[in-house]
N, C-alpha and C positions, 0 to 999 in steps of 0.2 A: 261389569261396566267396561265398557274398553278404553283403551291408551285413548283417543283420540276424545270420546265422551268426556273422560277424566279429565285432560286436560280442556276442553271446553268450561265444563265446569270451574277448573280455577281459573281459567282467565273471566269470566263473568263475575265470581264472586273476586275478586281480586287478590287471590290467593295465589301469585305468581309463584315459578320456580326460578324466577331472575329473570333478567331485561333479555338474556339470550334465548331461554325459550320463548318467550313473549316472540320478539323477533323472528327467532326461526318457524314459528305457527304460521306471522304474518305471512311471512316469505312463501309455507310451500301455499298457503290460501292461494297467494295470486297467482303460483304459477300451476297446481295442477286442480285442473277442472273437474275434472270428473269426478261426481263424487264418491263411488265408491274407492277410487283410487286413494283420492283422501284419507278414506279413512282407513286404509291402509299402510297409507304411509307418512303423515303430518303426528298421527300418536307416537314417530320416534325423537319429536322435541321435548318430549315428557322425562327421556332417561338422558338423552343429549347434552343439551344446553347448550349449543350453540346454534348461531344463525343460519347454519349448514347442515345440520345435525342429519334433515329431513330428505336429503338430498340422496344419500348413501343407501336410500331403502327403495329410489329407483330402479337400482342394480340388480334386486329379485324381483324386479316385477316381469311377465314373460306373456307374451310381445314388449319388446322395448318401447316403453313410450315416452316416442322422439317428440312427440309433441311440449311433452314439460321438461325436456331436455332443452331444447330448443328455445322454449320461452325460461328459464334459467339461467344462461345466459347472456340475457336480456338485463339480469338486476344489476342493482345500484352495488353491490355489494359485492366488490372482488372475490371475496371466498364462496360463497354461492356459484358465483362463475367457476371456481378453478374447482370446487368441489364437483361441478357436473361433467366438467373435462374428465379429471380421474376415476369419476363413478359411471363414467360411462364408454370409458378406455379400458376397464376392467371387462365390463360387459361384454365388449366385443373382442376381446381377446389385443388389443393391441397396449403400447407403451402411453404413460402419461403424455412425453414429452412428442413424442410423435401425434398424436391426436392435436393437440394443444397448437402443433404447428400446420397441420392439416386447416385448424378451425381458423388461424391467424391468414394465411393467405388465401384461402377459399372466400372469405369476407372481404366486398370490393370496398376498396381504399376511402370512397366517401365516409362509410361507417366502421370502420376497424377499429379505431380506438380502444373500445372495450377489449376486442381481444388484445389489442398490442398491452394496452396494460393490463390483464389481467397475469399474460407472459411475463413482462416487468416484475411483475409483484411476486409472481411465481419463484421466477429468478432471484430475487432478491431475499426470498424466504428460505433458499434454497443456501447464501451467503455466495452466490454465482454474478455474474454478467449475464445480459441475456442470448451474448453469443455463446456464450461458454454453456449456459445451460440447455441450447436447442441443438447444439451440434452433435448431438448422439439422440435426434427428433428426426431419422430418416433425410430420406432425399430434399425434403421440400423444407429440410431444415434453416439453413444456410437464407433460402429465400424470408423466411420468416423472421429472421432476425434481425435480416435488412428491413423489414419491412417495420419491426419495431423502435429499430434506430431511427427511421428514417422520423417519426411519430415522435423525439425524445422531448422536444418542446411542448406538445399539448401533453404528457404525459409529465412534465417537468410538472406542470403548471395545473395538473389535476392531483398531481400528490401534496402539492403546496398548499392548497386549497384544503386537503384535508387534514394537514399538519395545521391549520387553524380552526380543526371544525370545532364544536362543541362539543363532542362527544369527546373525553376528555382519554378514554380506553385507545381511541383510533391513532391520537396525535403522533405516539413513539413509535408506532409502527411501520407510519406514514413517514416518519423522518428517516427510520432505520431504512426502509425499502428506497426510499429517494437518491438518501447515499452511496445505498448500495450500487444502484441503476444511474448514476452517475459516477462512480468510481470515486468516490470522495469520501472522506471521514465526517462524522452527521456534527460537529461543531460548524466545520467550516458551510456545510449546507443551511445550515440555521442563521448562522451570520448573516451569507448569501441571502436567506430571505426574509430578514428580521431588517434589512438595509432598506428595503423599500414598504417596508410597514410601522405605524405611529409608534410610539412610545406605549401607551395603551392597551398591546397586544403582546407586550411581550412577558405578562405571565401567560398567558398562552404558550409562545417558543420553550420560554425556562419550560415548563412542566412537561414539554415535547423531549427535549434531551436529556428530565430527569427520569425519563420513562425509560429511556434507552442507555442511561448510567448504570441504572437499576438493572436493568436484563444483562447488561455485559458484564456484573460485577465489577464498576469502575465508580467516579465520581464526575458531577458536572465541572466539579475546581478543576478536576486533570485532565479533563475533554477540551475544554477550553484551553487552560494555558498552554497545551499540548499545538494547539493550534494557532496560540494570538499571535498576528501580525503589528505592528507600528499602526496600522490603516486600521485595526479592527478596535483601537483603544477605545473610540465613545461607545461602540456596539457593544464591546465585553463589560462594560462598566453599567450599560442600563439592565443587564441579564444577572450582574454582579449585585445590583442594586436589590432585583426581586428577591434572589435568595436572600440577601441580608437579612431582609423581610422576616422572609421562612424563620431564619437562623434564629429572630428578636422574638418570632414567636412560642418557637419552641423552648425559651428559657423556662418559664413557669414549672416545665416539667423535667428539665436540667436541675433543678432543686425541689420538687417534689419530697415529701418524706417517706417515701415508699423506695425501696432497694427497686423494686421490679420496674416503676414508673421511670427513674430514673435510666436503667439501664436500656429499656426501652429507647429512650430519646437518645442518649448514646448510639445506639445502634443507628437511627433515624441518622444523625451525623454522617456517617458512612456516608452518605449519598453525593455531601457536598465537598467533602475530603480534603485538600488546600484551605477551601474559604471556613472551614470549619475549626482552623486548628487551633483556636483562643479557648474554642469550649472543648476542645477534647483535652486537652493540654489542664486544661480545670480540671475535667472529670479524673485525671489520673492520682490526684490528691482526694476522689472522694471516700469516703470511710467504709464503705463497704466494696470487698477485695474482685464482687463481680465486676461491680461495673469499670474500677478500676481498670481488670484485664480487656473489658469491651474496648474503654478508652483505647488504648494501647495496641489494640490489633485493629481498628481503624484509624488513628495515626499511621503504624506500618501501611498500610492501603493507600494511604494518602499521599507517601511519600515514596512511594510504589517498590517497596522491597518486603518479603519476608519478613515475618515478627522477627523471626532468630538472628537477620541482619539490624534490623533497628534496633534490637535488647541489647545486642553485642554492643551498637554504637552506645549506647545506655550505661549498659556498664564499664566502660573505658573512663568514665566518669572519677571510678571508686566510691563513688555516692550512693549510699543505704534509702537513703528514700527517693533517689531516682532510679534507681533499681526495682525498685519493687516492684511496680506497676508493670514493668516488664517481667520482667521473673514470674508474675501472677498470668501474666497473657500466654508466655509459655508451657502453662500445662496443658492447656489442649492442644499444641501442633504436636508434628510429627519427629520424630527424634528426641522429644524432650527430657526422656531418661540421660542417655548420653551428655545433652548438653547442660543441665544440672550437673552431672559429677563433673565435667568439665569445669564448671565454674567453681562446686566446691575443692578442688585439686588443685585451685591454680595459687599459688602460695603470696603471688603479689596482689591478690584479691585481701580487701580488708573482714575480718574474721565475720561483721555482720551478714555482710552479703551471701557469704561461702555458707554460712546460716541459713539466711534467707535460701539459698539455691535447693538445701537440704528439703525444706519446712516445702517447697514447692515440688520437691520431687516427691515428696511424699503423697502429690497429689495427681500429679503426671501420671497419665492413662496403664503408661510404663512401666511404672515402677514395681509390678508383680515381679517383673522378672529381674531386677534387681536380684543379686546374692548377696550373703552375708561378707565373705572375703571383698566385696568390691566395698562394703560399707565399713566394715570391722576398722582402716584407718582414722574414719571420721567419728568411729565411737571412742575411739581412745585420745583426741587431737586434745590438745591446751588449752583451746578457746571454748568455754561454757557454753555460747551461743552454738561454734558448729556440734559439740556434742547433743546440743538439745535439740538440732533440726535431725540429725542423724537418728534420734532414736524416734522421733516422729516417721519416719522411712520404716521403722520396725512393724508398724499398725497397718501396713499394706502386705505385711509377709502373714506366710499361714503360722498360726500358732501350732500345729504341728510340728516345726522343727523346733529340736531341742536347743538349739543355737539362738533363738528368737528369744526365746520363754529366760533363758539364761540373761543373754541383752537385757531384755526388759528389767531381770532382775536387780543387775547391775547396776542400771539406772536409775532404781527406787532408792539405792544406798548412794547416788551420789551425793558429793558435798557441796554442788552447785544447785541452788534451787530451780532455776528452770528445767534444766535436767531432769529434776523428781518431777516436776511438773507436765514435763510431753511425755515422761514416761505413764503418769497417771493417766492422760489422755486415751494413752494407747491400749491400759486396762479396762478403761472405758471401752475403747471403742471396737475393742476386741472380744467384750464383755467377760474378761477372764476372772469368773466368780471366785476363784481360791486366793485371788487378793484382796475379799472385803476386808478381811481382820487387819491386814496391811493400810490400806488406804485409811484406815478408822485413824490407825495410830499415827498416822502423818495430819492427820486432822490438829496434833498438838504440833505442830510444824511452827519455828519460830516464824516463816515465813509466810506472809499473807497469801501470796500465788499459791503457796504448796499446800495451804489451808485448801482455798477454795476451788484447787484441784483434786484435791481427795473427797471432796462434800460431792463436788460433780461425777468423780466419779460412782461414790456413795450412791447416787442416783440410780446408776444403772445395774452396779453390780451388788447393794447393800441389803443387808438382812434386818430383823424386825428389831434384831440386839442392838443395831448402830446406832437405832432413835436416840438410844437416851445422848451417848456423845455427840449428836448432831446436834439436839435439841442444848445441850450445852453452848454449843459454838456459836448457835442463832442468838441468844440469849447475853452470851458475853462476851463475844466477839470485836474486837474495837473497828474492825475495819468491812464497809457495808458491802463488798463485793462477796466478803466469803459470807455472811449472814444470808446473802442475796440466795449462793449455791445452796448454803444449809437448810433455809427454805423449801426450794423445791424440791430438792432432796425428803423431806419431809413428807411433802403434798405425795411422794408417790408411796413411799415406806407406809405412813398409817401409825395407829396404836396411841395408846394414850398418852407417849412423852411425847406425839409428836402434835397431837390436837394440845397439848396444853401450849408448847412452846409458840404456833402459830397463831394461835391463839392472843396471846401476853403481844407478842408480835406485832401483828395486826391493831393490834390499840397503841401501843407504846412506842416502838419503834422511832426513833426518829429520823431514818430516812422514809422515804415514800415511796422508796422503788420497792424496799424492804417491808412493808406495809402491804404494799397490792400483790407481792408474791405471796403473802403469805396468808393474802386473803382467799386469793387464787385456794393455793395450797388446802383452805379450811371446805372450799365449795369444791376439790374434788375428792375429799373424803367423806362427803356428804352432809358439812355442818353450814347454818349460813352465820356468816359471821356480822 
């Protein structure tokens, strides 16, 4: 069956490939006739998908046929036109922009339009003027741009037109290209013509310039205030208004109970940046450390500086939980090895943060290359806290070096429970099997962390022996976090101390979280409980 059958077929059955083939089919329908030619060349909307797609398969058709060149031209649809400039500037061996200038003043002045703005538009895609962009269009360049100029008012007022169409994809484009072709930044164009349109209409405008926030990686908040005038106060305030809207609606999912949902709308944030900063400023207090760093690197956006400048300001604080949300947004930028030790080095930093810096470098992209002499101070420091971020930075080094495997050792013996406790992580998460019999025996840990850091790690690295001391902990445990670990520690180990203990567990238990793990626990060793 061929491209062009094929796509007949879905567009009957209405099994579209999107609105843009839909379109682009329309498009070459009306303009090439012939029907073999058709079918030659309309089946390239099928891999395409866009309203132009169909146009570019002119180009090998041989004789040039200027006829659906010609009537291309013709459409409503600037890219259609500019796509048959370029695919048929190729054909003949000449420049885009020279053809393009050729086709603007060869069309007598009654009907230009089309071409002048399809030039416009050209130019404007191009991030040019439309003089700037036809002045290397040959001779007849120079003329053409006059002759675009000259057109700037019906072309003002045909891009305006479409910055309110319906079709809600065209709006930002139409605004960006206006600005462009006027030399103005697309707030102040919006203002311009949001000033003599109802109240009514301006979620239409808002959605125009959050279309074009979105492409420049910027926000409506800083488009605007970037711009406000004393004169623009009632216009920024009815555009202020829509988004608030936006803002009220997206709360639902600002408190979702989902990490991902959550962080999501966070991210959606981003777009409004200024008018946004009550809920971002929330989010950076939420409990889970993604969305957190989301928060925190759109704040920085907002307030149009670098994460590493807004953390910096953050930290000047000495504040442990206004820090952190920054600290968490700094492991994905660039530099953030450096500026972790940086923070943990700096002696008038209070001991948790210099912690925190550690516990985040250990997360930073960077920190492979970390060495041990640059960490070896912060293993040995006074404060519990930086010694336990620092051995957390151990879990990102290879267990081949002998200098690691020692660290970690050392750390199993501290007298600081957190300490034992990132170091067990790191058995974990290094999955260094020759410390099960070690982490078993810190299972007797006077301390509740080091308990139910040694059951988790028990998890990963534990043998069929540990059941029975695990199944003790679960069993007599006073405190439900480490019963919680011993649990599923359990569910993965097997064997019969551990189907009894989950067992007893799962009915008895008086917490419930402790209950459903260990139900959990009983359904994956295949018993149903």
């Amino acid at each position: 069956m061929s491209p062009a059958l094929i796509l007949m077929v879905l567009l009957a059955t209405g099994q579209r490939g999107g609105t843009g083939t839909t379109d682009c089919w329309n498009s070459c329908q009306r303009h090439v006739v012939d029907r073999a030619l058709r079918a030659r060349v309309c089946g390239s909307c099928l891999s395409g998908g866009k309203v132009e797609s169909w146009v570019s398969a002119l180009g090998t058709v041989r004789p040039t046929p200027r006829d659906a060149f010609a009537s291309s031209r013709k459409d409503e649809d600037w890219r259609v036109r500019w796509a048959s400039v370029r695919t048929e500037a190729k054909a003949r061996g000449l420049t885009e922009r020279r053809l393009l200038a050729e086709w603007v003043v060869s069309t007598p002045t009654s009907s230009d339009l089309q071409a002048c703005l399809t030039a416009a538009r050209a130019a404007a895609e191009a991030e040019q003027s439309s003089a700037t962009f036809l002045r290397d269009a040959g001779a007849r360049g120079a003329e053409a741009a006059a002759r675009v100029w000259a057109r700037r008012e019906p072309i003002r007022r045909a891009l305006e037109v479409e910055l309110y169409a319906e079709d809600g994809r065209a709006r930002g484009v139409a605004l960006a290209h206006l600005a462009a072709f006027q030399g103005k930044k697309p707030a102040r164009v919006l203002l311009e013509a949001a000033a003599s349109r109802p109240e009514t209409s301006d979620e239409i405008a808002a959605s125009a310039l959050k279309s074009v926030a979105e492409q420049r990686r910027t926000s409506v908040g800083k488009l605007l205030l970037d711009e406000a005038r004393p004169a623009d106060e009632a216009l920024i305030n009815r555009l202020f208004a829509v988004y608030s809207r936006e803002l009220e609606a997206l709360q639902p999912e600002l408190t979702a109970p989902e990490p991902l949902r959550r962080d999501s709308a966070v991210l959606s944030l981003g777009t409004y940046g200024p008018l946004a900063r009550k809920e971002l400023e929330r989010a950076l207090e939420d409990v889970d450390p993604k969305v957190r760093g989301s928060a925190a690197r759109r704040l920085a956006e907002a307030e149009g500086v670098p994460v590493s400048v807004a953390a910096e300001r953050r930290l000047a604080t000495r504040d442990a939980t206004v820090s952190r949300p920054w600290l968490e947004a700094m492991v994905r930028e660039k530099g953030c090895a450096s500026f972790f030790l940086d923070v943990a080095g700096n002696p008038k930093m209070p001991a948790e943060i210099r912690g925190q810096a550690l516990v985040s470098l250990a997360d930073c992209r960077e920190s492979g290359q970390s060495r041990m002499e640059a960490l070896a101070p912060y293993l040995r420091d006074s404060q519990p806290v930086v010694r336990a971020g620092a051995v957390r930075v151990l879990g990102s080094m290879s267990t081949r070096n002998p200098e690691v495997m020692e660290a970690t050792e050392r750390a199993l013996d501290d007298r600081a429970p957190e300490v034992v406790a990132a170091a067990l992580a790191v058995v974990a998460g290094q999955r260094q099997a020759t410390r099960g019999d070690a982490a078993a025996e810190l299972l007797e840990s006077d301390h509740p962390m080091v308990r139910a850091a040694a059951a988790r790690a028990l998890e990963v690295i534990g043998r069929a022996s540990h059941a029975k001391v695990l199944a003790t902990r679960l069993r007599e445990d006073s405190v439900a976090d480490v019963r919680v670990a011993a649990a599923l520690a359990l569910g993965r180990l097997g064997g019969p101390h551990a189907a009894a203990a989950l067992s007893d567990a799962a009915a008895r238990d008086a917490d419930t979280h402790v209950q459903h793990v260990s139900r959990e626990g009983l359904r994956r060793l295949g018993f149903r409980p």
